[in-house]
RODO-2510 file (C-alpha; in nm, 4 decimals, decimal comma):
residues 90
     n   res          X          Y          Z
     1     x     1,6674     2,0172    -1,2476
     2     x     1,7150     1,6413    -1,1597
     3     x     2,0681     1,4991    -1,2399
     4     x     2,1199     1,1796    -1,4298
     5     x     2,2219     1,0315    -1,1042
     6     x     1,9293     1,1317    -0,8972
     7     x     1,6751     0,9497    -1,1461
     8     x     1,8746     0,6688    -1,0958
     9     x     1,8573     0,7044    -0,7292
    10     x     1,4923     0,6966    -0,7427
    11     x     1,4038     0,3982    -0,9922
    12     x     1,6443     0,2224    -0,7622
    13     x     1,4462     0,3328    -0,4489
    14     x     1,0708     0,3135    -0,7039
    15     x     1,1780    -0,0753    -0,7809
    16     x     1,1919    -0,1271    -0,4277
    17     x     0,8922     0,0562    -0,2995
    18     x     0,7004    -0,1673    -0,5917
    19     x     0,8435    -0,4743    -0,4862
    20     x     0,6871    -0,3675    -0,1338
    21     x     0,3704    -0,3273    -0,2718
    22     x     0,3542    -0,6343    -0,4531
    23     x     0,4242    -0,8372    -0,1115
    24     x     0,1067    -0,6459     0,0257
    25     x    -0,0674    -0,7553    -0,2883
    26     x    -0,0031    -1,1190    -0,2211
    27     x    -0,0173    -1,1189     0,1498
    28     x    -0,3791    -0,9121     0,1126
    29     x    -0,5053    -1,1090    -0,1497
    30     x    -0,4404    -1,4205     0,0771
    31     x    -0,5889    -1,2431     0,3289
    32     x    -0,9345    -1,2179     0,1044
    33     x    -0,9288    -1,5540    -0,0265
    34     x    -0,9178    -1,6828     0,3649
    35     x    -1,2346    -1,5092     0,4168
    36     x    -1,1017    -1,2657     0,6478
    37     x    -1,2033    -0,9243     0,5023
    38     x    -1,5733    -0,9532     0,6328
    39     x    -1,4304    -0,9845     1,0184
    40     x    -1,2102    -0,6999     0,9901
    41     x    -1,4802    -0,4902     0,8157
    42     x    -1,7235    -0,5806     1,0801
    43     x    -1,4728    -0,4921     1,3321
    44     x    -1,3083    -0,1711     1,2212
    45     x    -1,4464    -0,0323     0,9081
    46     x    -1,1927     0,2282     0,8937
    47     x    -0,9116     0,0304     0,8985
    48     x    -1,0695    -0,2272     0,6839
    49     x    -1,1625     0,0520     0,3941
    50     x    -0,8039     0,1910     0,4261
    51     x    -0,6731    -0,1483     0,3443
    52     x    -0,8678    -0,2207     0,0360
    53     x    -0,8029     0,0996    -0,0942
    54     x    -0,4559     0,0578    -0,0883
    55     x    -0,4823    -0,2725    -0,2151
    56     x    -0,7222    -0,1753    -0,5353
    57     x    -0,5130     0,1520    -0,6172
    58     x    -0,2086    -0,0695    -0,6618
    59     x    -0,3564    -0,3390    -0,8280
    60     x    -0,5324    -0,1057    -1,0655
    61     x    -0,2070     0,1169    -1,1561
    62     x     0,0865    -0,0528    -1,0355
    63     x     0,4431     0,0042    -1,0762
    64     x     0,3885     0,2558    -1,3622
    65     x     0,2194     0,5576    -1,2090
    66     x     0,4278     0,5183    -0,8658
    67     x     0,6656     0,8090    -0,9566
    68     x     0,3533     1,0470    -1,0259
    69     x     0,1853     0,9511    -0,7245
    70     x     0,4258     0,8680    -0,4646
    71     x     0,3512     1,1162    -0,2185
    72     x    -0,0209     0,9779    -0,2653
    73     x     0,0690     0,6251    -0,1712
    74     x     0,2799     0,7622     0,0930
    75     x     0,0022     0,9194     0,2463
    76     x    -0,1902     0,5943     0,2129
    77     x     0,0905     0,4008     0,3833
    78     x     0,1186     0,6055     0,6640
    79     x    -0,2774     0,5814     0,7211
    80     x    -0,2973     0,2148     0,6703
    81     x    -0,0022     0,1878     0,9385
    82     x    -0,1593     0,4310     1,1786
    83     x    -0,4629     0,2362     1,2091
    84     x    -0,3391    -0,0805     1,2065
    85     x    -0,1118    -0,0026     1,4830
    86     x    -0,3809     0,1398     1,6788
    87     x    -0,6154    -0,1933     1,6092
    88     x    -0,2907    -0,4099     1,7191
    89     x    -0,2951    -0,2085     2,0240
    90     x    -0,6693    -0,1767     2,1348
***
């Protein structure tokens, strides 16, 4: 069982995985709104899909559903970084 002090621990470390998440928001959305979506998609469509799936799961739940689905978003992180490293490198 989870001590008093270990769910503090983690809404201290879920506050600042959100606040993580909510710079990708903005720096994706700005991203969109420059047009540049189409010329990643038509570049790598992996990558591109990866993206916007990160970006529409958080804008659709948010902040309130990270602690059920953290190692989901985890997974999605480490995807998303994985391919954009690879397109940074190619």
């Amino acid at each position: 069982m989870r001590s008093e002090r270990d769910l503090e621990s983690f809404d201290d470390l879920a506050k600042k995985i959100s606040s993580k998440f909510e710079f990708f928001k903005g720096a994706y959305s700005t991203f969109r709104n420059s047009g540049l979506e189409p010329e990643l998609e038509s570049i790598d469509k992996k990558t591109a899909n990866e993206l916007k799936g990160l970006f529409t799961s958080w804008k659709m739940e948010g902040p309130s559903t990270l602690k059920d689905k953290v190692d989901q978003y985890y997974s999605k992180v480490i995807v998303c970084k994985n391919l954009v490293e690879g397109y940074l490198k190619g």
